[in-house]
C-alpha positions, -999 to +999 in steps of 0.1 A: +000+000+000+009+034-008+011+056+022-010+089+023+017+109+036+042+099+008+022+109-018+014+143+001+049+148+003+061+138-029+035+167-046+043+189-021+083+191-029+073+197-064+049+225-057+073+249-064+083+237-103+051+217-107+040+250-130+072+249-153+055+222-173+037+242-204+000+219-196+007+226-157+013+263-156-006+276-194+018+301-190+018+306-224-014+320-244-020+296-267-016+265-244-040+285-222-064+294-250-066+256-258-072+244-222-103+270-217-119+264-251-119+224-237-131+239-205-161+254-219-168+226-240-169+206-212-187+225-181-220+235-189-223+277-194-237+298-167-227+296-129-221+261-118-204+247-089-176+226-097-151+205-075-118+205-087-099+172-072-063+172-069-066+209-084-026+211-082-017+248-084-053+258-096-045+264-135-078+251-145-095+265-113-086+295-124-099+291-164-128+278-142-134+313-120-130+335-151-155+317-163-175+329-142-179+292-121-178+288-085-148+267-079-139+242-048-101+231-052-089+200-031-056+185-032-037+163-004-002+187-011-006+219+014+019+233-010-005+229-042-033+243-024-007+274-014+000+286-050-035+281-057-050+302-034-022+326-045-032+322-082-071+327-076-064+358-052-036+378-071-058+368-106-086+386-082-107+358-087-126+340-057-118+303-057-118+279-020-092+259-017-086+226+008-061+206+014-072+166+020-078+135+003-091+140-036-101+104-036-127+116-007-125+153-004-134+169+026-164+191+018-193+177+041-226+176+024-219+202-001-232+191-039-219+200-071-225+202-107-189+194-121-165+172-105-132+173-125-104+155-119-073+162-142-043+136-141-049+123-108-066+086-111-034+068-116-020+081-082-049+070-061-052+035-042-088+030-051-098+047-081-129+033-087-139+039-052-131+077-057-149+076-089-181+065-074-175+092-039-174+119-065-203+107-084-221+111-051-215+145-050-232+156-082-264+173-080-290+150-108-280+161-140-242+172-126-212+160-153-179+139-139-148+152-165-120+131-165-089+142-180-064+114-179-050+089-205-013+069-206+018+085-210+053+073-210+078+067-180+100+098-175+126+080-155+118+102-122+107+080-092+074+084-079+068+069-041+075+037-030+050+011-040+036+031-067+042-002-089+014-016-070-014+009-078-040-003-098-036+027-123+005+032-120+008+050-153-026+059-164-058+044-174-067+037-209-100+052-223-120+017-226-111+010-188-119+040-174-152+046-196-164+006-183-154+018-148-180+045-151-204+035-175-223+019-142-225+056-126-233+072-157-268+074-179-243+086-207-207+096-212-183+106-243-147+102-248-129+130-267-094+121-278-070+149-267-037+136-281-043+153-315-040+188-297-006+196-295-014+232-277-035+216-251+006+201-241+028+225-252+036+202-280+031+174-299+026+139-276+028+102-285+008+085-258-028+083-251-041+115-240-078+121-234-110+135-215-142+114-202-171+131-198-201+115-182-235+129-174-252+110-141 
């Protein structure tokens, strides 16, 4: 088993690069042009309440709050949940931000229309369980977006035992979509490796965002 506090620590000491990465940070205008047009494809227009698990540094919370969404941020790195609090508040943009477990994040009885999750399944010891805790925390009619896919190794290690997560390395689209298909009433894959600005650049792995209405 992967401990909690490993992986808490491991994203914490890379808080402070974590937005040097061109889909992290969308530093650059047309990497962050690419990640709100998805956005708005992919929340519905208006006001809605979205979760944001394992938020990171709050790139796409922020897309979210200029959107004009009320964003909830959770991540399990205090340092994550620092720089996006930052982000939110020097962008003057309201955004809450928590720091606990994404897989079961600690907002009571609250209910939401979006929950997104960005990157995040493969690191989690139960993914399917947190897939069916965040399902439970959509309103009728609320949307779960996945963004998440396979990529290759980069040679850095992650914690000890990652090997033995079920999802060390990503999730393929046909898992993940028969993983949710029993919480859904309909979902869509859209294949995202294609979109070299959504990354900075081109990619060769599988790259790609689940979206299921429940």
């Amino acid at each position: 088993m992967v401990e909690p506090d490993a992986i808490g620590a491991y994203w914490d000491a890379a808080a402070a690069s974590f937005d040097d990465e061109p889909d992290h940070g969308l530093q650059a205008g047309p990497t962050r042009a690419a990640w709100r047009r998805r956005l708005a494809d992919w929340v519905p227009a208006g006001s809605a309440d979205v979760l944001d698990v394992g938020c990171g540094t709050g790139s796409l919370s922020l897309l979210l709050a200029e959107a004009g969404h009320r964003v909830t941020g959770v991540d399990l790195a205090p340092g994550m949940v620092a720089r996006a609090q930052r982000k939110l508040a020097e962008a003057g943009r309201p955004g809450r931000f928590l720091v606990g477990d994404a897989a079961s994040p600690p907002t009571g009885e609250a209910a939401f229309d979006v929950v997104l999750a960005r990157h995040l399944l493969w690191t989690l010891s139960a993914p399917r369980a947190a897939l069916a805790d965040w399902v439970g925390r959509l309103r009728p009619g609320g949307r779960l977006v996945l963004v998440e896919g396979r990529w290759r190794t980069t040679g850095i290690p992650y914690v000890s035992g990652a090997e033995r997560l079920p999802w060390n390395g990503g999730v393929g689209a046909a898992e993940l979509a028969a993983a949710v298909r029993p919480l859904a009433r309909g979902l869509r894959v859209e294949v995202l490796s294609g979109d070299p600005e959504l990354w900075g650049g081109p990619v060769d792995d599988e790259r790609y965002a689940l979206i299921a209405e429940v």
